[in-house]
C-alpha positions in Angstrom: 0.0 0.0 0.0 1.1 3.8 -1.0 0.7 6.4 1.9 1.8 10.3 0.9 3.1 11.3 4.2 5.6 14.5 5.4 9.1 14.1 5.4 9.0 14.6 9.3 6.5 11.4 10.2 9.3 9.2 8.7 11.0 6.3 10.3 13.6 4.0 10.3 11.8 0.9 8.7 9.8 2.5 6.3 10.1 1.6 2.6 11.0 4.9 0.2 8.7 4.5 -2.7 8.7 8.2 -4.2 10.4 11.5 -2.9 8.1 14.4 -3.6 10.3 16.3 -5.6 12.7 16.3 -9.2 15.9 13.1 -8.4 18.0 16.2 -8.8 16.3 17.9 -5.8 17.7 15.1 -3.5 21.2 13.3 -2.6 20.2 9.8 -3.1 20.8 8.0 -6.7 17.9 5.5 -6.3 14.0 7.4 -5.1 13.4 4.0 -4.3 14.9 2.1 -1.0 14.4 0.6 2.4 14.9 3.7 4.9 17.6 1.8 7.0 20.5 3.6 8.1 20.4 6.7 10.5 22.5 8.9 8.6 19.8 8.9 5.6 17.3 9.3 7.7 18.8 12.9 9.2 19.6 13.2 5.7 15.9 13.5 4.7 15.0 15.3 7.6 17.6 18.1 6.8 16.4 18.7 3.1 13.8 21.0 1.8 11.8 17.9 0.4 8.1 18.4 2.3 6.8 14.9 1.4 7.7 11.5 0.7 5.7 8.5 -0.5 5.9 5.2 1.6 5.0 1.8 0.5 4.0 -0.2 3.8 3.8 -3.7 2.4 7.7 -3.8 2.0 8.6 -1.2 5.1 7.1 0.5 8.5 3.7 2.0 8.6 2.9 5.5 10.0 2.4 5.6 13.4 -1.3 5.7 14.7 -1.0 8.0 17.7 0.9 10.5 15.2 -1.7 10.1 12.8 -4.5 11.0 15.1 -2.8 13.0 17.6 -0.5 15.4 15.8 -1.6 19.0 17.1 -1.1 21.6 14.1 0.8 24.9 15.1 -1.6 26.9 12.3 -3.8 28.6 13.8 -6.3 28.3 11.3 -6.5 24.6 11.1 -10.0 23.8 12.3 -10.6 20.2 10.5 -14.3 19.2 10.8 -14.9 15.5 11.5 -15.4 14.7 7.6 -12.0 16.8 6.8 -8.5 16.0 7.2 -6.4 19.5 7.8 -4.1 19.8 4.3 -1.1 21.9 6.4 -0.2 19.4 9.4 -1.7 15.9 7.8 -4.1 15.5 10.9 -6.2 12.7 9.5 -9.5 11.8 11.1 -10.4 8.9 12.4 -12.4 7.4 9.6 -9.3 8.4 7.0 -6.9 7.1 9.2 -6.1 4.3 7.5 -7.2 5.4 3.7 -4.6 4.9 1.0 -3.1 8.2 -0.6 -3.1 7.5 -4.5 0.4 6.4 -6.1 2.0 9.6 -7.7 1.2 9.8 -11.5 4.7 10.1 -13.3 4.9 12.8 -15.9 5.3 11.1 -18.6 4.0 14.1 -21.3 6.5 14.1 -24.5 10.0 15.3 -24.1 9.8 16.2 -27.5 7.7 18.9 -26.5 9.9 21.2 -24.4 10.3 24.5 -25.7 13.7 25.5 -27.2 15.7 27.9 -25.0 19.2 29.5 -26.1 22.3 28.6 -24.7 23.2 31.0 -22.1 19.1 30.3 -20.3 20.3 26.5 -20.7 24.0 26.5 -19.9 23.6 26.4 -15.5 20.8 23.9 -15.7 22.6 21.3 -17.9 26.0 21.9 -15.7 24.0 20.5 -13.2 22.4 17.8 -14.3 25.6 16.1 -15.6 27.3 16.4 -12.2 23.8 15.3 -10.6 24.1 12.5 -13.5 27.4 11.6 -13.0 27.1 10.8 -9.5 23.5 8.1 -10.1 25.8 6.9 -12.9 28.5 5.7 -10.9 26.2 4.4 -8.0 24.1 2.3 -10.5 27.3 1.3 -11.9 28.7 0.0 -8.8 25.5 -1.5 -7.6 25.7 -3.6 -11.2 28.6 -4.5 -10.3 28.2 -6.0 -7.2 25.2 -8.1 -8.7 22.9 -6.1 -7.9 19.8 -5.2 -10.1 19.7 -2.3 -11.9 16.7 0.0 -11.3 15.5 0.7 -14.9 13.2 3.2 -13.6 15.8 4.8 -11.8 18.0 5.0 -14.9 14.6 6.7 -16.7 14.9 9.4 -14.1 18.6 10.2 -15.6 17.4 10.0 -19.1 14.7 11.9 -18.7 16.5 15.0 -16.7 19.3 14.8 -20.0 16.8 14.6 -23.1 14.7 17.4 -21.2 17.9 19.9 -21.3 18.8 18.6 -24.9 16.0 19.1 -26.5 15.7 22.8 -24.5 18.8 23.5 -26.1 21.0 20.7 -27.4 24.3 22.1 -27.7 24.7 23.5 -24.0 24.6 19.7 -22.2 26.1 17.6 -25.3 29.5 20.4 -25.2 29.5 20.2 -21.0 30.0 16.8 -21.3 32.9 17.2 -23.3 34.4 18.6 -20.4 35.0 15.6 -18.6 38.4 15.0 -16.8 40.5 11.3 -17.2 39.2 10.1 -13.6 35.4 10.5 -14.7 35.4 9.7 -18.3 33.2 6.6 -18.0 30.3 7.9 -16.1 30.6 11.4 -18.1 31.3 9.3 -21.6 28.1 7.7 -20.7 26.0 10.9 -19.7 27.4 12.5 -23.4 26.5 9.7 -25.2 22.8 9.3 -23.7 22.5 12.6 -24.9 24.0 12.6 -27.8 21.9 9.7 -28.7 18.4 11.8 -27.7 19.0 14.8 -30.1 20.1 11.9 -32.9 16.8 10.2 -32.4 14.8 13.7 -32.7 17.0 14.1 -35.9 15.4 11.2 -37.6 12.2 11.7 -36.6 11.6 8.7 -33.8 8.9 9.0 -31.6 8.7 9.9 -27.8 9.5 6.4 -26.9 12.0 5.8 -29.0 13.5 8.7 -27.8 13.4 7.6 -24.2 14.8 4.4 -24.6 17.6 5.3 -27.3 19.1 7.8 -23.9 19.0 4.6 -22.1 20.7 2.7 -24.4 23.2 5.1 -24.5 23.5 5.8 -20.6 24.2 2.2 -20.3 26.2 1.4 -23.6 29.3 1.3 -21.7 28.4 -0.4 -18.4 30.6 -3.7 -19.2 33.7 -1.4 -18.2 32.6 -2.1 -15.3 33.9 -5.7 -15.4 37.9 -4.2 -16.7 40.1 -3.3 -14.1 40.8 0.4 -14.0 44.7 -0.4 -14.0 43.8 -1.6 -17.9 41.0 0.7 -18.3 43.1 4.0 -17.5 46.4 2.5 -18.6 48.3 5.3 -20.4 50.6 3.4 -22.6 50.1 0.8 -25.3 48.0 -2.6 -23.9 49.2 -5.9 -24.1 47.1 -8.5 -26.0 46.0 -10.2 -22.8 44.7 -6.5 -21.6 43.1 -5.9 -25.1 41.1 -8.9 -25.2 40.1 -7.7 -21.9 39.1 -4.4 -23.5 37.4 -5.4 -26.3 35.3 -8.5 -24.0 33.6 -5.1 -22.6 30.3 -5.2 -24.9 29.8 -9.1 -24.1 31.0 -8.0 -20.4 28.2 -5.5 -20.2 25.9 -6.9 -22.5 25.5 -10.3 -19.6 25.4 -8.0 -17.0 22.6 -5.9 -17.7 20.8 -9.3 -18.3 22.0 -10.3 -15.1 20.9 -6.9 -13.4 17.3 -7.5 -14.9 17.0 -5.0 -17.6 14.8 -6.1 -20.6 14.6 -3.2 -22.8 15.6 -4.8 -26.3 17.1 -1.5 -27.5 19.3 -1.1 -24.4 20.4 -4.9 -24.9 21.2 -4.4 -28.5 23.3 -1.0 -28.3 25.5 -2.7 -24.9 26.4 -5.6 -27.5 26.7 -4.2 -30.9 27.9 -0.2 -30.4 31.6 -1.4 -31.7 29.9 -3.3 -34.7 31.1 -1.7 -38.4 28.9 -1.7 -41.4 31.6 -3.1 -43.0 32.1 -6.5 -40.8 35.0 -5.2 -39.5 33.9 -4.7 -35.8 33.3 -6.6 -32.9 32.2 -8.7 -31.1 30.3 -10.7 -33.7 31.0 -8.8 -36.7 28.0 -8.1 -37.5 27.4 -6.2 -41.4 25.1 -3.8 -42.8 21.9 -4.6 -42.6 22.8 -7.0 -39.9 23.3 -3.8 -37.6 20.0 -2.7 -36.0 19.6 1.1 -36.6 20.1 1.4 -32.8 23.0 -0.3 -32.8 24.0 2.1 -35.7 23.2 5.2 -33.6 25.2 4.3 -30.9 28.1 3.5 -32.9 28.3 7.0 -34.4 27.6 8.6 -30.8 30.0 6.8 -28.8 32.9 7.3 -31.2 32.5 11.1 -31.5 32.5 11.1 -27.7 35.5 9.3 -27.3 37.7 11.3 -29.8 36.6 14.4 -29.0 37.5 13.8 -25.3 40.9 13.8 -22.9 41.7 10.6 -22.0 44.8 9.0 -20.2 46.3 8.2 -23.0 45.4 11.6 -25.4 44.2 14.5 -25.6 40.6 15.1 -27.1 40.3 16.1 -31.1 38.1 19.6 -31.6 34.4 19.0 -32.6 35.1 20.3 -36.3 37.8 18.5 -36.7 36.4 14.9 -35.0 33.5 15.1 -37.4 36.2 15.8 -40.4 37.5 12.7 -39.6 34.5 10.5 -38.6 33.5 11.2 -42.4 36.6 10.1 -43.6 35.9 6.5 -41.7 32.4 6.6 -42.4 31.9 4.3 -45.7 33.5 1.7 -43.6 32.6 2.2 -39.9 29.7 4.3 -40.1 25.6 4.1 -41.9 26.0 6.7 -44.1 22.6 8.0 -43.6 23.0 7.9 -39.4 26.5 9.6 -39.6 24.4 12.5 -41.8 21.5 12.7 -39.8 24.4 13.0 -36.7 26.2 16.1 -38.3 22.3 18.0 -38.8 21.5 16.8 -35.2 25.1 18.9 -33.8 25.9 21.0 -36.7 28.9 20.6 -38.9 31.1 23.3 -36.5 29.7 22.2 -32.6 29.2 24.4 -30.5 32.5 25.4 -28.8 34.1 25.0 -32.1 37.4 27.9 -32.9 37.0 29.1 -36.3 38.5 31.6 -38.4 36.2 34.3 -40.5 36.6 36.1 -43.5 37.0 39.4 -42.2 40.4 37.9 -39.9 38.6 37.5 -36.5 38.5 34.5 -34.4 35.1 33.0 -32.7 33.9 30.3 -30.9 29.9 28.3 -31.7 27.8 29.3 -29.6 24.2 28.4 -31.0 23.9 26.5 -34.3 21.1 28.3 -37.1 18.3 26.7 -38.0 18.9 28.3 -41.8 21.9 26.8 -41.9 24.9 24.0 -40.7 27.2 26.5 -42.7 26.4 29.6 -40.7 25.7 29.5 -37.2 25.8 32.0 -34.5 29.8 33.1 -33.5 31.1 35.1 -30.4 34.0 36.9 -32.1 37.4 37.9 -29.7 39.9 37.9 -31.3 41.6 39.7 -34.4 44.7 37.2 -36.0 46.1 40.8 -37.8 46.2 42.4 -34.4 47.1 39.3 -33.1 44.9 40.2 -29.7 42.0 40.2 -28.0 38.8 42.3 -28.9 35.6 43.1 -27.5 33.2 40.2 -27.5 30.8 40.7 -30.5 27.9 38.1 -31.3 27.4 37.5 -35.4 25.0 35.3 -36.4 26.6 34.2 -39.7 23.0 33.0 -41.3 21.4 37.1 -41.1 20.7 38.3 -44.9 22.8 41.2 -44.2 26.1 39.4 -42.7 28.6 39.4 -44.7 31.3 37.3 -43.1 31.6 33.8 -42.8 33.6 30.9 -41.6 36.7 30.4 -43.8 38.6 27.2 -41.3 37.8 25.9 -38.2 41.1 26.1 -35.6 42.7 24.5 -32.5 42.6 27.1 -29.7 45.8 25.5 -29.0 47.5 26.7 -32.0 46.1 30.4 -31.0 47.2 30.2 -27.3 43.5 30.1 -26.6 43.2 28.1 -23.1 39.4 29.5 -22.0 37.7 28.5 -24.7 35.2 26.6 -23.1 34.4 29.5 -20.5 33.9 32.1 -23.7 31.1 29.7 -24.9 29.8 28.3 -21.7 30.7 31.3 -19.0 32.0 28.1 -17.3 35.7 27.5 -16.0 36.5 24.2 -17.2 38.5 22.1 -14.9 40.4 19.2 -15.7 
C-alpha cells in the first residue's frame, strides 16, 4: 500500500517509494529504498523535500497516535470531522487508514519542451551532468556488485538529460565534453545518452524511441565495469592479454545488464553491438550492414564522437570540427551513411564550442547552431589574428541576410594560445 506522508513522520523501517520532488532535488541515486541507516534518515530530515511516499507492504507504517494525535501549530487549522487539515496531515479517524493514490509520473513528450538558447540552458545542464554523473556511478557499482539495476531509476537520468537537450542541445552535449581522465566513464556515458536523444529527434523517432535510445546510450558502456581500472586508464600501449580484456567489454556489459534485470531490447542491442562496423569489421560478432540494428548504428556514431573528441589517459581530445572531419573520412566503412548525416544535422557541422576563423580575420567560438543553416551558425567573435589580440566580444549570427562574413577554417585554440575556450562559450571555467 502507498501512503503520501511529510518528510518529518518518517522512520527508520519504512520503505521509500517516491520522494516528492525532481531526483535532482535530492542526494540519493535510487528514489526507491528501504529507509535503513540513520545517517539517511537525518539526511531526509535536513532537506527542503516536504513529502515523501511510503510503501508499507515492503517497510514500516505511519504511526497511529501520530496520525490522530498530531496537534497543528496553524492557527487556522480547524478540521471538521469529515475533513483531514491539508497543512499538518491530521487525519480523522475514519481516513486514518485510507490509502493516498500512487504519484502519477509525468510522462507528457519530451519532445515537447520549448527551445531555449544557450546561455538560459548553460547552469541547468551543468548541473544535471554532475547530478548524472554521480546516479551513474552508484548504478554502476550496484551492477557490479550483482545487484539489479533499477531501470526506472536509470529513466529518471534519461529523462533530466533529453529534457535539457531538447531545450537546447548544444549546451549539455559540449559540457559533457568537459569531462576530466578520472570520470570519463560515467561522463562518456552521460554525453552519449545525450547525444543519442538529439540523434533520435533528428530522424524523426517517436517519444518512446526517444526515451529508450538515452537509455541505451547511458548504459552502452556499463561492461567497463567488469575491466580493471589499472587496464582501463592505462596510459601506454595494452598488451594483448589486456586488449582482449578491453574489447570483452560489450559481451561484459551486455550479460550484466541481463544479469541486473534490464529487458529493454534496444538497451540490450546498443550494450552488445555499439563497436559493430557496417563493414564486418567490428566486434564482437562482426555483424554487417543490414545485420546492424539502426540502434546499434546510432550508438556506434555517438559513442565514437564522444570518445575522440574527449581527454583521456592516454590523449588529448580532437576539436568538434575536426572529430566530425575525420568521422567522415571512416564513415563508408565504420559508419551508416545515412546515421553519420543525420548525426552532423542533429550537432551541426562546427559544434558548439568550435574555434573558427572568418573572412573578415577575427576569431570566434559556436555558440548556437542556425536553423537556416549548418554553414552559418551564431559566432562570439574575440579575437583579431592581424592584431594578433584580444577584442571586445561581438555576437554574429553568420545566417542574417545582411552578414557578410563567414567561416573560412575551423582552428585549434591551441594553435592560437586560446586556453578558456570553453568559458567564452559556456561562461564556465573548465577544470580538468
Amino acid at each position: 500500500m502507498l501512503k503520501k506522508i511529510p518528510v518529518k513522520q518518517l522512520r527508520l523501517g519504512m520503505y521509500i517509494h517516491e520522494l516528492g520532488c525532481s531526483w535532482m532535488e535530492h542526494p540519493f541515486w535510487s528514489k526507491t529504498f528501504l529507509l535503513d541507516d540513520p545517517k539517511d534518515l537525518s539526511t531526509l530530515l535536513s532537506t527542503q523535500i516536504k513529502i515523501v511516499h511510503i510503501d508499507t507492504s515492503k517497510g514500516l507504517d505511519v504511526e497511529i497516535q501520530e496520525r490522530s494525535t498530531s496537534s497543528c501549530t496553524d492557527d487556522s487549522c480547524t478540521p471538521s470531522d469529515t475533513d483531514n487539515c491539508k497543512k499538518c496531515w491530521r487525519l480523522n479517524p475514519e481516513q486514518a487508514n485510507k490509502t493516498e493514490p500512487a504519484v502519477k509520473i509525468n510522462t507528457s513528450p519530451v519532445a515537447t519542451l520549448p527551445r531555449v538558447s544557450l546561455a538560459q540552458e548553460v547552469d541547468r545542464a551543468a548541473l544535471i551532468c554532475a547530478q548524472s554523473k554521480h546516479a551513474i556511478a552508484s548504478m554502476f557499482q550496484e551492477s557490479r556488485m550483482g545487484h539489479a539495476l533499477n531501470t526506472e531509476d536509470a529513466l529518471n537520468v534519461v529523462d533530466e538529460i533529453s529534457g535539457s537537450v531538447l531545450r537546447n542541445s548544444g549546451a549539455l552535449i559540449s559540457l559533457a565534453r568537459l569531462k576530466n581522465k578520472d570520470d570519463y566513464t560515467y561522463m562518456h556515458s552521460v554525453a552519449v545518452c545525450a547525444l543519442m536523444v538529439s540523434l533520435a529527434k533528428q530522424l524523426g523517432l517517436d517519444d518512446e524511441q526517444i526515451r529508450q535510445a538515452g537509455l541505451a546510450g547511458l548504459l552502452h558502456d556499463i561492461g567497463k565495469m567488469m575491466i580493471p581500472p589499472e587496464i582501463l586508464n592505462k596510459p601506454g600501449k595494452l598488451t594483448d592479454a589486456e586488449f582482449f580484456s578491453v574489447k570483452n567489454h560489450p559481451s561484459a556489459g551486455h550479460k550484466l545488464l541481463l544479469q541486473s534485470g534490464v529487458t529493454s531490447d534496444m538497451t540490450l542491442d546498443v550494450c552488445l553491438h555499439h563497436h559493430e562496423k557496417v563493414d564486418g569489421s567490428g566486434y564482437p560478432e562482426r555483424l554487417a550492414a543490414e545485420q546492424i540494428s539502426l540502434y546499434a548504428k546510432m550508438g556506434a556514431v555517438c559513442d565514437v564522437y564522444d570518445a575522440i573528441t574527449s581527454n583521456r589517459p592516454y590523449k588529448n581530445g580532437w576539436e568538434p570540427a575536426d572529430s566530425l572531419r575525420k568521422m567522415a573520412e571512416w564513415s563508408n566503412g565504420h559508419f551508416d551513411q545515412r546515421i553519420f548525416e543525420a548525426f552532423v544535422h542533429s550537432i551541426g557541422i562546427y559544434p558548439i564550442s568550435s574555434l573558427v576563423q572568418l573572412g573578415s580575420g577575427r576569431l570566434g567560438v559556436v555558440i548556437e547552431q542556425s536553423e537556416k543553416s549548418l554553414l552559418t551558425p551564431i559566432v562570439k567573435v574575440f579575437f583579431s589574428i592581424k592584431s594578433n589580440c584580444r577584442i571586445q566580444p561581438e555576437i554574429m549570427d553568420l545566417s542574417l541576410a545582411g552578414c557578410k562574413d563567414k567561416i573560412t577554417s575551423f582552428e585549434d585554440p591551441a594553435k592560437w594560445n586560446i586556453p578558456d575556450i570553453h568559458e567564452l562559450w559556456s561562461g564556465i571555467v573548465a577544470t580538468h
